[in-house]
C-alpha positions, 0 to 999 in steps of 0.5 A: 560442489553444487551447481545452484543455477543448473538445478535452477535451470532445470526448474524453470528452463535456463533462460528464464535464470539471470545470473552475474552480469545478467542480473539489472539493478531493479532486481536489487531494491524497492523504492524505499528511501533509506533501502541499500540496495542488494544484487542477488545470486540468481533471478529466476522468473517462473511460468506456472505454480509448479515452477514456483513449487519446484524452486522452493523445493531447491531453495529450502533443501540448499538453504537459500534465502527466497525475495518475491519481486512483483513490480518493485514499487513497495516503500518498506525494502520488503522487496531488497533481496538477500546478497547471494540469494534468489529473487522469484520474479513473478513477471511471467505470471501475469495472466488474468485467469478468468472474470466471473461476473455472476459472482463479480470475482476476478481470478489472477496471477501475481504478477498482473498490474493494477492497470492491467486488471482495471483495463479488463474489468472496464469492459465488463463495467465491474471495477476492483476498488484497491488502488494504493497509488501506484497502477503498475503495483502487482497484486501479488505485491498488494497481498503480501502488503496489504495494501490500501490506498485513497478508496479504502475509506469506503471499500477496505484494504487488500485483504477486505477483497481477496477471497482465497489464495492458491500459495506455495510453502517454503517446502514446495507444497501447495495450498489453496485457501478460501474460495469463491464465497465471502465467508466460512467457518471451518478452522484458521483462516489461512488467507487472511494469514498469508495477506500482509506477512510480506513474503516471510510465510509463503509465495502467492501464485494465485488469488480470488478477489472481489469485483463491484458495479463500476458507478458511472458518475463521479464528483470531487469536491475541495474544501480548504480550511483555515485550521488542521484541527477543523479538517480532522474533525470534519471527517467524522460528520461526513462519514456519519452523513452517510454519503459514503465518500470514495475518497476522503484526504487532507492534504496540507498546504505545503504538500499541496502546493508542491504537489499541483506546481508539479503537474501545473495544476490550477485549482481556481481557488482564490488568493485570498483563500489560499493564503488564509487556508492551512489545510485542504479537504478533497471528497470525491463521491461515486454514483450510478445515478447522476441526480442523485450524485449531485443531491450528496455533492449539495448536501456535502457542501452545505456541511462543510460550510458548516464545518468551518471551511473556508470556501466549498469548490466542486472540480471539473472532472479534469482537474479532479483527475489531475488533483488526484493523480497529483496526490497519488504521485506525492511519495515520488514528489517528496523523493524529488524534493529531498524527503529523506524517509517516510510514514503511513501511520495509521490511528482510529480517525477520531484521535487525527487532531491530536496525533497531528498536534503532536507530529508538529511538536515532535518536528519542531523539537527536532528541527525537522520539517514534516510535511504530507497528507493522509487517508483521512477517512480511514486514519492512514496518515502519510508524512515525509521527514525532512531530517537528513541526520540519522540520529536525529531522524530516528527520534523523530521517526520514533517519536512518532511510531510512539505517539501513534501506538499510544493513540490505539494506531499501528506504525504502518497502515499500508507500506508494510514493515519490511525491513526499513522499519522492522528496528522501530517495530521490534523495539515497540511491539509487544514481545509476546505478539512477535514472539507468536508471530516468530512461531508462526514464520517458523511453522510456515518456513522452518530452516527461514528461507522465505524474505529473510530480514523482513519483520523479524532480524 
């Protein structure tokens, strides 16, 4: 008989192997809402890259299935670990390696913290712009998800901002892909590949990605609107204003109220507004210059009082602040209130009107509240589902993955497929893409140790 923790031990120094009792909950799930929780056979938290290698090396002669663990905070179970098997948590492996300001690059390991790094970048008044809502998120988990978040609307998603990897395949073999430069020609891009595949193609130990000038001054502006419609097709004249918005979300009245009754905010908008408003509009702007911040937030207004707004507010920086942590926070608020799932569907942002027309058709047939907000610049649609019979929640669930494919979307625009929505996107993917992609996992991991379960059953 084989003993598993000693040659495990052996790899990364016994201590740093939790067995049995040893094992505490987190290890077992992620925060997705409809995500059984798993305890793993072994937790095993390696120091360097070669630690990493050396357990994957075990892992894939024993045919023990592998779960990366980051911080834990991913919506989609990718992080649920296999019953009986290993979770590589990358806790140890936090270091910010090096800060390259000729070349605004950061080099980091996977388990440093988003608040970790903005904390670092600060002094060197360089900023990396992806935040997806959550600053105790690693970057090793916002790789493998490509996650985005409320800025993506001027600056991209993860893997707009990661310029190489240093990765471990299941065999234990290590890789370098990409590099300090922003773009090369020479065979797969092997980067872009690993980014988003959710720890099913291999481990990322380290990562290359793009710093920017820090802009010293911000505005927020608020804008409610009498019609949901109005708010959808605002969005695209202010991207074509050429402003360029940090952040551009509607939020509805319903999340928006919950939202601010959470942290106490007021947000001075009038009663009368209030209750005639259906939706809201936040544009937050960013510049180096703060004259010519204010000349956009005046132009911004003008605009959106053309669009149909109701009333046009710029924010105090604190409650700009709190409004945006506010609506950073939504997902543990609908938790708190009940939600029983969840969505990030993302569609081309010019078809918003007509999915969201739909999303209250598909609620009202299902007696299911729906109920969010979105990245409405990018088209990233956030929705939580009040729906807590499982027959009936996976139509609506379904209902929407559907209308959102048709509109030319995709079923999730920054959460991941895991395994918590792996059923919907098997059943309405095309067969010929996951056959390829299921060639692909097999050629990165042959015997399928990596995140078993994840995308593909």
């Amino acid at each position: 008989m084989i003993d598993v923790a000693a040659l495990l031990g052996d790899a990364v120094s016994p201590e740093h192997v939790l067995i049995g009792d040893a094992i505490g909950d987190d290890y077992g799930h992620d925060e997705a809402l409809t995500a059984t929780p798993e305890t793993p056979g072994f937790v095993v938290r390696p120091g360097s890259t070669g630690e990493v290698s050396a357990l994957l090396q075990i892992a894939n002669e024993h045919h023990i299935p592998v779960t990366a663990r980051g911080s834990g905070t991913g919506l989609s179970g990718a992080a649920v670990p296999r019953a009986g098997g290993m979770v590589v948590s990358f806790e140890r492996m936090n270091d910010i390696l090096e800060i390259d300001t000729e070349n605004h690059i950061a080099v980091v390991q996977p388990g440093v913290t988003l608040e970790q790094l903005d904390e670092v970048t600060a002094a060197y008044r360089l900023v990396y712009p992806v935040f997806p809502g959550e600053y105790s998120a690693s970057l090793g988990g916002n790789v493998a998800t490509n996650a985005g978040g409320m800025r993506a609307v001027k600056y991209g998603v993860t893997r707009h901002q990661v310029l190489g990897l240093e990765a471990v395949l299941a065999s234990g073999d290590v890789i370098r892909t990409g590099g300090r430069f922003v773009k090369a020609t020479t065979g797969y891009d092997l980067t872009q590949l690993i980014i988003g595949s959710e720890g099913t193609l291999a481990l990322v130990t380290e990562a290359i990605l793009k710093l920017y000038p820090r802009p010293e001054h911000q505005a927020t502006v608020l804008a409610p609107f009498p019609v949901l419609e109005d708010v959808t097709r605002a969005v695209p004249a202010i991207v074509a204003s050429g402003i360029g918005p940090l952040i551009l979300e509607y939020i509805d009245t319903r999340t928006m109220s919950v939202i601010t009754a959470n942290v106490g905010l007021d947000l001075g908008v009038p009663p009368d507004i209030k209750e005639r408003a259906l939706a809201y509009l936040v544009v937050m702007m960013e510049n180096a210059h703060a004259d010519r911040l204010d000349e956009d937030v005046q132009a911004l207004g003008e605009q959106l009082a053309g669009l149909g707004a109701l009333d046009v507010y710029v924010l105090p920086a604190q409650a700009a602040a709190q409004l945006i942590e506010a609506r950073e926070k939504v997902f543990w608020v609908a938790k708190a209130n009940g939600a029983d799932d969840i969505v990030d569907i993302v569609v081309p942002r010019s078809t918003i009107p007509d999915f969201m027309a739909k999303v209250a058709e598909i609620g009202q047939t299902h007696q299911s509240l729906i109920a969010g907000c979105g990245h409405a610049g990018d088209g990233n649609i956030h929705l939580s589902v009040f729906q807590p019979d499982p027959e009936q929640r996976y139509k609506v669930m379904r209902g929407l993955f559907e209308t959102g494919m048709a509109l030319g979307g995709a079923i999730s625009g920054e959460h991941g497929v895991g395994k918590e929505k792996k059923r919907y996107y098997l059943e309405l993917e095309d067969p010929t893409k996951v056959d390829l992609m299921r060639r692909i996992k097999a050629a990165f991991d042959p015997h399928g140790i990596l995140n078993p379960g994840t995308l593909f059953d």
